[in-house]
N, C-alpha and C positions, 0 to 999 in steps of 0.2 A: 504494500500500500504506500502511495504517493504520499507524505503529507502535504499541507501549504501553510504558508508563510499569515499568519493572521491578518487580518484586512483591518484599516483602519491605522488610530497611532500607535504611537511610539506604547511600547511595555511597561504599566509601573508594578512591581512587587509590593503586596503587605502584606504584615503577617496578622492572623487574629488567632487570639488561644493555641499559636503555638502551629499553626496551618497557614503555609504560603499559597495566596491566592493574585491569580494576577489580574489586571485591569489594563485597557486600552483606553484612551480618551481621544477623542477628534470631536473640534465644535460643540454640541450640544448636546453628544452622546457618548454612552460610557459603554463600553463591555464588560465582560467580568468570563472569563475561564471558568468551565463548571467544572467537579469532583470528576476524575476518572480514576480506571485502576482496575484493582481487583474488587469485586462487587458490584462496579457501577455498572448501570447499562443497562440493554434489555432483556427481560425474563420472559418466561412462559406467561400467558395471560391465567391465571389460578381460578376462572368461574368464567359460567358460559354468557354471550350476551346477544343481543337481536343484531349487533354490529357488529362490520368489522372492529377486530379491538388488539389492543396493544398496552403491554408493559412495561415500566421500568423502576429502578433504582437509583435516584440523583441523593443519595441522604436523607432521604424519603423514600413511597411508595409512590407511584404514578401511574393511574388507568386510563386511559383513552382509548376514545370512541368515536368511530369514521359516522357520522349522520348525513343525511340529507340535506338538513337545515338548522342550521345552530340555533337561530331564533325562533325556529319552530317547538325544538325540546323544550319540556316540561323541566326543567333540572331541580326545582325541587321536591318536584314526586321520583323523578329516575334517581337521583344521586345521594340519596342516603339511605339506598338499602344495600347499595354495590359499596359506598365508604362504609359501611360496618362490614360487609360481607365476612364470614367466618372464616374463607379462606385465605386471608390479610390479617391476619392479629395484627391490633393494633389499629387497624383499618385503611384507606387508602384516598390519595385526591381524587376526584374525575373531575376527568375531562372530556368535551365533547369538539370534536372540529370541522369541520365542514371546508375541502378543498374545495378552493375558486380558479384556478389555473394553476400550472403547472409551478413549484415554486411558491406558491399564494395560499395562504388558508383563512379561516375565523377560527376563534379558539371562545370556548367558554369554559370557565373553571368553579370548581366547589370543592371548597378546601376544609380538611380536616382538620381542628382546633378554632378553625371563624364557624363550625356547622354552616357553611352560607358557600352563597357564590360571591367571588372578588370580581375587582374589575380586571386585575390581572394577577396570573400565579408562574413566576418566572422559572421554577422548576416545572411545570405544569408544561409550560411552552417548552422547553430543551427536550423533555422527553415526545412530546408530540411529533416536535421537529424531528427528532434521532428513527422516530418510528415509521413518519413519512418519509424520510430518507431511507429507511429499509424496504418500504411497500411499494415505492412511486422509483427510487432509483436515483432521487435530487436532492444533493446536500445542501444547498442555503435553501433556507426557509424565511418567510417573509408570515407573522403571523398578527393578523389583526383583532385588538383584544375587547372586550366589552368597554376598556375606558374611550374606547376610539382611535389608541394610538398603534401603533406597530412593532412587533417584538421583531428583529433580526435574530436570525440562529443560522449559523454554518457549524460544520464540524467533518470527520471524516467517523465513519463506521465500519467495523471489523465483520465479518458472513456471521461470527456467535454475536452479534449484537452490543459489541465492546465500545463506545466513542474513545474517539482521541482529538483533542483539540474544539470540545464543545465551549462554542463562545455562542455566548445569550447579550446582546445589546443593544441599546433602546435610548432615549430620550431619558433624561434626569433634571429633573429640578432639586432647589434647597430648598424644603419646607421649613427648614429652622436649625437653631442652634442649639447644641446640650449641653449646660455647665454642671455638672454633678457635684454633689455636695463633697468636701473634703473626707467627709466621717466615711462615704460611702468607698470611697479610693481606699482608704486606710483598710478595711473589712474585706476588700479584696484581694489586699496583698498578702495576706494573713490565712 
């Protein structure tokens, strides 16, 4: 397998808890490298569904589901009997996506710990992406999300469903700044 040279800027490294993670930045968007290795990627789909459907592992669970029409689904009558489903202990996101051209999708998400659907679930999009790029044959993905904006995902995938080089990036804003309290620093170093 070819890799490629990531799109976008320059590479910056940080570390959080001790996990280097990398980021790109150009203009008005960020990337961010998702988890690979040993575990990540895509499984067996573990329960049957009226859809095509697909699996994965980003540090999470993730289920998706090929539909017809993203804003035709019901997601909260469909999505929380498949995120409890017994065959996911622990339970799982779904996902529903709806391909619009080759390269193009909608994505809807419902996420496990919000019980709800977001406006967008960025593990939710990588593995969609990773899954249509197994089904369809096309590694960048362009996915369009309930907020109305546009997740990009390229990556490269291995025939067992392994990614390498899963970059998830999109539009960022600063909603704010966090000054945390002194006491609360201290309790952590500790």
């Amino acid at each position: 397998m070819a890799f490629r040279e990531p799109q976008g800027g320059p590479l910056v490294e940080v570390v959080a808890n001790g996990e280097r993670i990398l980021l790109r930045c150009e203009n008005e968007e960020v990337g961010i490298r998702m988890p690979q290795g040993q575990g990540f990627g895509l499984r067996p789909v573990p329960m049957s569904s009226p859809w095509p459907a697909g699996f994965g592992w980003i540090g999470n669970p993730q289920l998706v589901l090929r539909v017809p029409s993203v804003a035709a689904v019901d997601l909260a009558a469909l999505a929380p009997p498949l995120r409890h489903h017994a065959a996911v202990p622990g339970g799982t996101n779904v996902n529903v996506v709806e391909v619009l051209a080759p390269g193009e999708a909608r994505i809807r998400s419902w996420e496990r710990g919000v019980e709800g659907e977001t406006l967008c679930c960025g593990t939710g999009c990588a593995v969609a992406a990773a899954w249509l790029t197994q089904t369809e044959g096309i590694q960048d993905w362009r996915l369009h999300t309930e907020s109305g904006e546009c997740v990009e995902v390229d990556l490269d995938l291995d025939a067992d469903g392994a990614w390498r080089d899963l970059w998830l990036s999109g539009p960022v804003r600063r909603l704010g700044t966090v000054h945390p309290d002194p006491s609360l620093l201290l309790r952590l170093r500790h």
